[in-house]
C-alpha positions in Angstrom: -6.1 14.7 -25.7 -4.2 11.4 -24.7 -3.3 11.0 -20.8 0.2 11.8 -19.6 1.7 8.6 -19.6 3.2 7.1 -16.0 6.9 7.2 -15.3 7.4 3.3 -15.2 11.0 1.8 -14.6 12.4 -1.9 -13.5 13.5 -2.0 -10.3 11.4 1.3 -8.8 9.8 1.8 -5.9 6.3 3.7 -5.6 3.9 5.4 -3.2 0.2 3.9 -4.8 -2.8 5.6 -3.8 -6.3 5.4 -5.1 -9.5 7.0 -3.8 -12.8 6.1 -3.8 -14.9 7.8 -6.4 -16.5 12.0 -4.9 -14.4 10.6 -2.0 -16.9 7.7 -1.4 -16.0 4.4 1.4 -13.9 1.9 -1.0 -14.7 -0.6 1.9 -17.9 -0.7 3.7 -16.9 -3.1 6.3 -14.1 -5.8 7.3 -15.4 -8.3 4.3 -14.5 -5.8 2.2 -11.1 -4.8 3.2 -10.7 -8.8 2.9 -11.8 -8.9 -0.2 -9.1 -5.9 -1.3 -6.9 -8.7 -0.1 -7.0 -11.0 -1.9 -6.7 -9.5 -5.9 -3.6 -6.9 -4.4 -2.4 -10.4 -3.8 -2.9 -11.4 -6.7 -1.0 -8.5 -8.7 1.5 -9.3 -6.7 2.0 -12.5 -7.7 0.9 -12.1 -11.5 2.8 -8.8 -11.7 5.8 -10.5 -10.2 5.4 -7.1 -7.8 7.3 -6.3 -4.0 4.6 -5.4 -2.0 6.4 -3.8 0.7 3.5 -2.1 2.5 0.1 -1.0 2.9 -2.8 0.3 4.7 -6.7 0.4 3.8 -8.6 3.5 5.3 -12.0 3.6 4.7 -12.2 5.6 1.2 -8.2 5.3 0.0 -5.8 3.1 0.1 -2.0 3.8 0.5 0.2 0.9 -1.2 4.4 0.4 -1.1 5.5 -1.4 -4.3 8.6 -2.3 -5.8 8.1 -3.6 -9.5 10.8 -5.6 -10.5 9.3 -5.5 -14.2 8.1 -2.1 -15.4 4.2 -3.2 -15.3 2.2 -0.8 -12.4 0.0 0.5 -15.0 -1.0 -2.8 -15.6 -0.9 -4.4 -12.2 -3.1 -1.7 -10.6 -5.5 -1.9 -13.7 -5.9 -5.3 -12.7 -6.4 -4.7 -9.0 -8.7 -1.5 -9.1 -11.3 -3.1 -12.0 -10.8 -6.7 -9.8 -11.8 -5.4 -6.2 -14.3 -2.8 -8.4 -16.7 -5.4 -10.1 -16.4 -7.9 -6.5 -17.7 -4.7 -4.9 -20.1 -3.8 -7.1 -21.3 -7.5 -7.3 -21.2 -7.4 -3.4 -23.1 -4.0 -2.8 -25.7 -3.8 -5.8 -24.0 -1.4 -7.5 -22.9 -0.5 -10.6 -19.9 2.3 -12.3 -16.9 3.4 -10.4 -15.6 2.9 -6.8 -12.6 4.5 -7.1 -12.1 8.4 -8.5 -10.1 8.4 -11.5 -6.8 6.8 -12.3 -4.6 5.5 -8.8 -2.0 8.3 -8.1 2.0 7.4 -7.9 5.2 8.7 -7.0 8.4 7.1 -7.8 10.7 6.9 -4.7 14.2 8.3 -5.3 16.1 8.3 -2.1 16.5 6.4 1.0 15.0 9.2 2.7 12.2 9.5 0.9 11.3 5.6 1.6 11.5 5.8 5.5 9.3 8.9 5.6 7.0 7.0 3.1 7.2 3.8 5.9 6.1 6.3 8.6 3.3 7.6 6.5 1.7 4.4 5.4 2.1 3.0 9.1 0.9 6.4 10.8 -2.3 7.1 8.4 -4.7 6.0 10.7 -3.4 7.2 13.7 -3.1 10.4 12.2 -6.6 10.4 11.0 -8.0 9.8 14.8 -8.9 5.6 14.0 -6.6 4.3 16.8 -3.9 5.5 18.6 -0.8 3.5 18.1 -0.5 2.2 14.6 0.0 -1.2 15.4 -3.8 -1.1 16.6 -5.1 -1.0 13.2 -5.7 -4.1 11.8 -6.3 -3.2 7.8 -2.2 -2.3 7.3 1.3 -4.2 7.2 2.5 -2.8 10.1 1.1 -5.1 13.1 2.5 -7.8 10.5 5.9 -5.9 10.0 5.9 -5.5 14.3 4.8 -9.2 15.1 6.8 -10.5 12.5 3.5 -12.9 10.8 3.0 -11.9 7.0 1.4 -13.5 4.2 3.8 -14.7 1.8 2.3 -11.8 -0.3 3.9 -8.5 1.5 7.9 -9.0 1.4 9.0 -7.8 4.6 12.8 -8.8 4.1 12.6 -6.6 0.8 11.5 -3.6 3.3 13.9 -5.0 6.0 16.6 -5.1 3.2 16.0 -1.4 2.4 15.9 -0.1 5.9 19.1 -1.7 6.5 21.4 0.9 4.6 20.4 3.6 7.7 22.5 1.2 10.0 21.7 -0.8 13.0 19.1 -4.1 12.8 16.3 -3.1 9.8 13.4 -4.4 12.4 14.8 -2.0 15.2 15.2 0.7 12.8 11.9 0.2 10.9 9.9 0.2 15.0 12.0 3.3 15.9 10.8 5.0 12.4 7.6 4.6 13.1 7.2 5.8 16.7 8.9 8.7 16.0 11.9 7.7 18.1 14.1 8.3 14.9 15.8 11.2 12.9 14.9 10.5 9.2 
């Protein structure tokens, strides 16, 4: 029996997620949350994707895109069997890092976005790794705070979407995320 195919649409906003395979480390150490780097960079580019977010724990990865195009299937094919055969090259191994096929869900509302933002930005604190989510270095929210991103994640597309909620989008985004906020 085929797979379901994936709602894809121009113009839609999605929470990515992948796992690494029986729930397995997708990065071993800092080189390899680098490495992740640089092909997500790449589908973003190539894809012609809004990479509004993310944030690499150590066996999933949580990602916020916009796709201009209708083309995630074929962006994150790209990225998972990119960063897969680097890792496997790196680590001596051979088969499948991640479990399965990435998991997304369309966003539909405005309120459905910021709680996605506090998500993403509050994963690690919320899995006991630091305790302020601007103290973990492997996520776009120290970049979002400080204001330094690579020309990659498109922080005035995020900025542009928070500012519908009213007030200044950087102000709005910070108070999200501390919980000082309603949603």
């Amino acid at each position: 029996m085929p797979r379901k195919l994936r709602e894809e649409v121009e113009g839609g906003i999605y929470h990515v997620f992948a796992r690494g395979d029986d729930r397995r480390p997708i990065y071993l150490d800092d080189s390899d949350r680098r490495t992740y780097l640089s092909p997500l960079s790449r589908a973003v580019r190539t894809k012609n994707w809004r990479c509004l977010g993310y944030c690499l724990m150590a066996n999933h990865v949580h990602l916020m895109l916009e796709t201009p195009d209708a083309n995630l299937g074929a962006g994150m094919q790209q990225l998972q069997s990119n960063y897969a055969q680097i890792f496997n090259k790196r680590h001596g191994g051979c088969g499948h890092v991640f479990q399965g096929r990435y998991g997304a869900v369309r966003v539909r509302s405005d309120e459905q976005l910021w709680t996605l933002v506090v998500y993403v930005a509050r994963n690690p604190v919320e899995a006991g790794l630091c305790e302020f989510p601007e103290a973990w270095a492997w996520g776009s929210h120290r970049s979002v705070v400080e204001n330094r991103y690579p020309s990659w994640l498109d922080v005035p597309r995020l900025m542009s979407h928070l500012g519908g909620a009213g007030g200044e989008p950087r102000e709005r985004y910070a108070a999200l995320v501390s919980d000082r906020a309603d949603c």
